[in-house]
N, C-alpha and C positions, 0 to 999 in steps of 0.2 A: 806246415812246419812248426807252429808255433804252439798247436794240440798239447805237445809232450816234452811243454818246455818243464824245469825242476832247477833247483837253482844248490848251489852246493853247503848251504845255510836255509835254515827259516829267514823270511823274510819278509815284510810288509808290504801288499799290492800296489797301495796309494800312499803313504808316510803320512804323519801327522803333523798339522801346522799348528802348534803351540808359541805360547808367546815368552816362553823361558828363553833366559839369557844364554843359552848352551845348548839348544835342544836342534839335533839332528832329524836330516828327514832322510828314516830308511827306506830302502826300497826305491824310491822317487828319481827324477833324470829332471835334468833341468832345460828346457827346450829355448833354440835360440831363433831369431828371424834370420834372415838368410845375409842380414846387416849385422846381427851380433847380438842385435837389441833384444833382452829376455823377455820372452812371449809366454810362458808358462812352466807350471813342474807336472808334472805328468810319470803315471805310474811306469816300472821299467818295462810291464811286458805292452802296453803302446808303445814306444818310443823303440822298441824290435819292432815292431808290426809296424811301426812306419821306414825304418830301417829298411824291414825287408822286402818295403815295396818302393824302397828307392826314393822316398817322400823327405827323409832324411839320413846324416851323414853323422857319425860318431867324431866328437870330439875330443874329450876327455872321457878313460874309463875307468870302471869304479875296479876296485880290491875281488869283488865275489864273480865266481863262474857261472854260467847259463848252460846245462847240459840238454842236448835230444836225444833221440835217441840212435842218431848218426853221428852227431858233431858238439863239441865244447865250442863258447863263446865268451870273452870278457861282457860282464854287463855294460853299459851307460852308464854313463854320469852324467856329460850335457851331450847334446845332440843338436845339429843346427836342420834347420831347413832347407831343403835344395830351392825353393822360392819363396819370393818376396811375398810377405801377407801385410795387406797395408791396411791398419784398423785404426779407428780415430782416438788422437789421446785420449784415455779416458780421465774422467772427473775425480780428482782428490777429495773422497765422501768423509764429513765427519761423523765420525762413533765412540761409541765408549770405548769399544776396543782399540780403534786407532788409538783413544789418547793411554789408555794404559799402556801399548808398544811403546809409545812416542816415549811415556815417563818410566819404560824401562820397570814396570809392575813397582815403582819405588814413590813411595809418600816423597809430593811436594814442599811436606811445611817439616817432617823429623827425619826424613832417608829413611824409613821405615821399609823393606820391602817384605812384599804379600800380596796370593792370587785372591784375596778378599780387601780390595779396594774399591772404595768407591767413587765416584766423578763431583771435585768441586765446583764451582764458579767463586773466582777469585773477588769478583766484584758480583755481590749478589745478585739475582734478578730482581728482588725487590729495589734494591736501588740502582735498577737500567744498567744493569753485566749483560752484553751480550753472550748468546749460545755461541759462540765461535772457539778455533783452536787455541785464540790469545788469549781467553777468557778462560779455560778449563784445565782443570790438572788432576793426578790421580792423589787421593787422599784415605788415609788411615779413618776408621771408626774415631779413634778419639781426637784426632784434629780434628776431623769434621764435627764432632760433638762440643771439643773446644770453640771453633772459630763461630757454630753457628750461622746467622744472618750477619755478622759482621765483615767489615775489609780485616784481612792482612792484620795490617795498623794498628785496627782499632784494640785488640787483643793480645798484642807484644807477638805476632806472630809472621813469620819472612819465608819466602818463598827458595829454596835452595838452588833453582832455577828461571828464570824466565819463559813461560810457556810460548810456544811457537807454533806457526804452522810448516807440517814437516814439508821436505821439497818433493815435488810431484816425481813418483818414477813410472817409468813408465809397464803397461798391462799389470804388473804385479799390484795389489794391493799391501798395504802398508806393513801392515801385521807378517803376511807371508814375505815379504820381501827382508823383514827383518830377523825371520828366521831361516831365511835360506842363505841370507849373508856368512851365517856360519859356518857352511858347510865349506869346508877347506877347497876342494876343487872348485866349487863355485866362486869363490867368492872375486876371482881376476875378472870372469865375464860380469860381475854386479857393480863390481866398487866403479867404474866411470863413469856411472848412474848415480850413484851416493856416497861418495867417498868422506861424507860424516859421518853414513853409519858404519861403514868401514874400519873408523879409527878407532873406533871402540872396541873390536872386535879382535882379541888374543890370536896371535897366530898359532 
């Protein structure tokens, strides 16, 4: 069935997970566990092919059509699972990329934003900063060239926020989760998962 599927627009097989404030993922379905809990995004023409073997059940459907060459079909949007898949929480990894999601691509020390930032430690390593979430934040070329090996303090230089470790959500990774927040029909099955990052989010 799914040989001669064609869709009534171009459209992207797997969407793109970028870390922009706005940025949409075309093409993608958002996959629920059979509790709600968001288990993955997955391209739309999986999430037919599990559809059409009864593996899963359409929830919300997107705006664009699926045609065969028998039948018209609304796409997916989320899609749940007809069973429970029970996987162990996974580990909240730090990265560089997490912390630029986490600081929203936006300088710590001027609001600066730019996809060319770099990762500070607020409290140097030479004077015993650890590597952790509370320690790191995203920083401009020239604060980082201003602050140097120095604290903050020492520089006349303040942090616009306190850096934090963000709250653990569940199977998604950080960075995706923060761009799938956006996506307007997702965003009722995410926000009971983070409803911080939710508030920032324009409806």
């Amino acid at each position: 069935m799914l040989a001669g599927l064609a869709t009534t627009r171009r459209l992207a097989a797997g969407g793109s997970f970028l870390c922009g404030v706005r940025e949409v993922m075309v093409g993608s379905v958002l996959v629920l566990n059979q509790n709600f809990e968001p288990l993955n995004i997955t391209s739309w023409r999986r999430a037919m092919g599990m559809i059409t073997l009864g593996k899963a059940s359409v929830i919300e459907e997107d705006s664009e059509w699926i045609a065969t060459s028998t039948k018209v079909y609304r796409m997916p949007s989320v899609v749940r699972l007809s069973h429970l898949v029970r996987r162990p929480m996974p580990e909240l990894k730090l990265s560089r990329r997490g912390v630029l999601t986490r600081d929203n691509l936006t300088c710590q020390y001027c609001g600066r934003q730019s996809r060319s930032l770099t990762i500070d430690h607020v409290v140097p390593r030479e004077r015993g900063g650890p590597h952790t979430w509370t320690n790191l934040v995203a920083c401009c070329s020239e604060c980082n060239h201003k602050k140097g090996n120095h604290a903050p303090e020492d520089v006349g230089m303040t942090l616009t926020h306190p850096p934090e470790r963000p709250k653990l959500i569940p199977y998604l990774n950080y960075s995706v989760f923060r761009a799938a927040i956006q996506h307007k029909q997702w965003r009722d099955y995410l926000r009971p998962f983070a409803p911080h990052l939710a508030e920032d989010v324009q409806a």
